[in-house]
N, C-alpha and C positions, 0 to 999 in steps of 0.2 A: 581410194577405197581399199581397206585393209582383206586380208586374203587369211580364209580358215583353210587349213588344210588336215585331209582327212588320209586316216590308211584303213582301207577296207581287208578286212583278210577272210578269204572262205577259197573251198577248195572247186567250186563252179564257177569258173571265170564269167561265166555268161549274167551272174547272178551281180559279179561287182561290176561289173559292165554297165547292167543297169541301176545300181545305184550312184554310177559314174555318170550318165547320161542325163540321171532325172537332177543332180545336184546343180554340177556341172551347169546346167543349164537355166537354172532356179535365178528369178532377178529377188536374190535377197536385198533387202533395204539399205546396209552400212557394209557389206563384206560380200567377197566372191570366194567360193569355194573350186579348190585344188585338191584332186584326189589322186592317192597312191592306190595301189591293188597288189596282195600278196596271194599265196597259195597255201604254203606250209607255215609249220611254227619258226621252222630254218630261215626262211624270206622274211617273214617278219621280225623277227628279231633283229636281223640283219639290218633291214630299213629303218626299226627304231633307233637302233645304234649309232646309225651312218646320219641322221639326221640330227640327233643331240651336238653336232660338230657346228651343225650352221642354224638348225629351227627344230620347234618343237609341235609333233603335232597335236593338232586342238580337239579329235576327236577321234578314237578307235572303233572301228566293227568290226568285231569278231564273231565268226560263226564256233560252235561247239566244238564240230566237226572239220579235222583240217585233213590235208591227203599229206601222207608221212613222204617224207625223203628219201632218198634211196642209199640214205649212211649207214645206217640203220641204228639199234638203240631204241630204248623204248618209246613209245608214239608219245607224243605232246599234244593235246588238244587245247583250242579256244581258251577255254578255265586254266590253264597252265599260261597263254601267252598273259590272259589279263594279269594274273598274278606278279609275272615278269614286270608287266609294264607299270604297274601300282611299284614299284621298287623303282625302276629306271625311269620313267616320265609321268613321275607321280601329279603333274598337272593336268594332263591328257584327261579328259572325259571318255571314259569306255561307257558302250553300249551295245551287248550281246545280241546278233541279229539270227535268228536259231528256230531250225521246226521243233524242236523239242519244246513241248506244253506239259508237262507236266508238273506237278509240286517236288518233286525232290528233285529233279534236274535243279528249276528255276531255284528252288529255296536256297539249294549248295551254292549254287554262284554267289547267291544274293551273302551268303557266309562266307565264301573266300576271297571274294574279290570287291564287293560292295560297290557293283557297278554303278553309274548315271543312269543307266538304261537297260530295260528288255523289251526286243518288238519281237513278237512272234512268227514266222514269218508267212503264213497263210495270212494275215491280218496288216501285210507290207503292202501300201502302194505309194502314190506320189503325193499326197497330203500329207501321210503318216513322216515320210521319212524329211519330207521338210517341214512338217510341226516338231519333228524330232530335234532336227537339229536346232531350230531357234529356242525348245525348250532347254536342251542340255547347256548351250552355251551362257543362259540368263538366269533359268530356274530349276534345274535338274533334282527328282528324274521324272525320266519319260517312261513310262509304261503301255505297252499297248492292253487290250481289254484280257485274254487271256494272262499275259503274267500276270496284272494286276490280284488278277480272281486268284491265281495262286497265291497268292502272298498274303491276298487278303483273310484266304483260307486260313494260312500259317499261323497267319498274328491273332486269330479269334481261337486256337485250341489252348485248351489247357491242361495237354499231354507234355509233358516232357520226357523225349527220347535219346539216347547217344547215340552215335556218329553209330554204333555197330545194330543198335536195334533199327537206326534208318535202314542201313547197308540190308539187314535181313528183310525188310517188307517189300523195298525195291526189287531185292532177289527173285523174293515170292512170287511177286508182281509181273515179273518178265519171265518167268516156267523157270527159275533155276531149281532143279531139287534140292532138298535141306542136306543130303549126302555131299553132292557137289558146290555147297558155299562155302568149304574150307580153302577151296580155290582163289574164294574172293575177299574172304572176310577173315582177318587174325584171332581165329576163334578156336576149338576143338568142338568136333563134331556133337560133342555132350553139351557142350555149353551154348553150341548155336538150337540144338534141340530146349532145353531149359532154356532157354529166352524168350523162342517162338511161345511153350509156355503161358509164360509173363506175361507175352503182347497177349495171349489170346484172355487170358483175365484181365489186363487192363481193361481192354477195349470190349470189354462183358462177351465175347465170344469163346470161351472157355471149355464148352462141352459140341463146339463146332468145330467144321474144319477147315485146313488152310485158305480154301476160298472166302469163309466167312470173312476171314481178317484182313484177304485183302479188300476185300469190298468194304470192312468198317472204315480201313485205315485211310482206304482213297478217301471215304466218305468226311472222315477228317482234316483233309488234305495233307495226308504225310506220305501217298505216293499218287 
């Protein structure tokens, strides 16, 4: 019997624990599954590395969210290891295991990393994550029902926005003020005001206020 082996990485051990437990234990048909557990982007990286010497693994979980090392340097999340691992074990099936639901979270990854998978994980149990895995391996991907509806949102508009007018609705969307997104966004304060603008005629909300646009834009599925 041939052996999948998996590296789980999230920063709730309790969480790869049990996706250790349910796999682990699963009588798959042709293969038995071996699992690794990291914490940080530092441990995993490490374990992709250290494996490329003798095996490769067949399936990554990555959560969004990783707890930072104590090196310090800027934080690395989830969307950064997958990026890593699409370079170093570009055979590896990644699949984003994440409470993040929403459309620009999910969309972004679905654009930098072009995972196999996203399970939501309020929508995790023990069907899901071994329907996951006999999908990823045969006929990838695997979506659970929220990504899907995000995505499915994405691919039905027919807005086209840049990377900076994303960056702005998201902003909007989580109380950043429009003074404070020069913080986040390589813009000038003039020019992230003129854009808000823009969005608010694209999306016919032009003589309303920033609440309208975020309420259009969700409604679009752009955050």
């Amino acid at each position: 019997m041939s052996i999948i082996r998996i590296l789980a990485v999230d920063d709730h051990e309790m969480t790869t624990l049990g996706y250790k437990f349910i796999l682990e234990d699963t009588d798959f048909e042709d293969y038995q599954v071996h699992m690794d557990t990291a914490k940080t982007f530092e441990e995993a990286k490490a374990k992709l590395e250290s494996s490329l010497k003798s095996f490769k693994y067949d399936i990554l979980l990555l959560d969004i969210q990783l707890a930072q090392s104590n090196g310090g340097g800027p934080a690395k999340s989830g969307e950064d290891l997958g990026i890593l691992a699409r370079d170093i074990s570009p055979e590896s099936k990644i699949v984003f295991m994440s409470s993040f639901s929403d459309n620009y979270r999910i969309n972004s990854i679905m654009k930098s990393v072009d995972p196999d998978g996203y399970m939501v994980k309020t929508e995790i149990d023990q069907k899901s994550l071994q329907a996951m895995v006999r999908t990823v391996l045969t006929n990838p991907p695997y979506y659970t029902q929220k990504a899907l509806a995000a995505i499915r949102k994405k691919m039905a508009n027919d807005i086209n926005l840049d990377e900076n007018d994303k960056k702005i609705l998201y902003h909007l969307s989580i109380g950043t003020k429009t003074k404070d997104m020069v913080n986040h966004i390589s813009l000038s304060l003039p020019s992230i005001e003129n854009r808000k603008r823009h969005l608010k005629a694209l999306f016919g909300v032009e003589k309303q206020n920033d609440q309208a646009l975020i309420t259009e834009s969700r409604n679009r599925g752009f955050i």
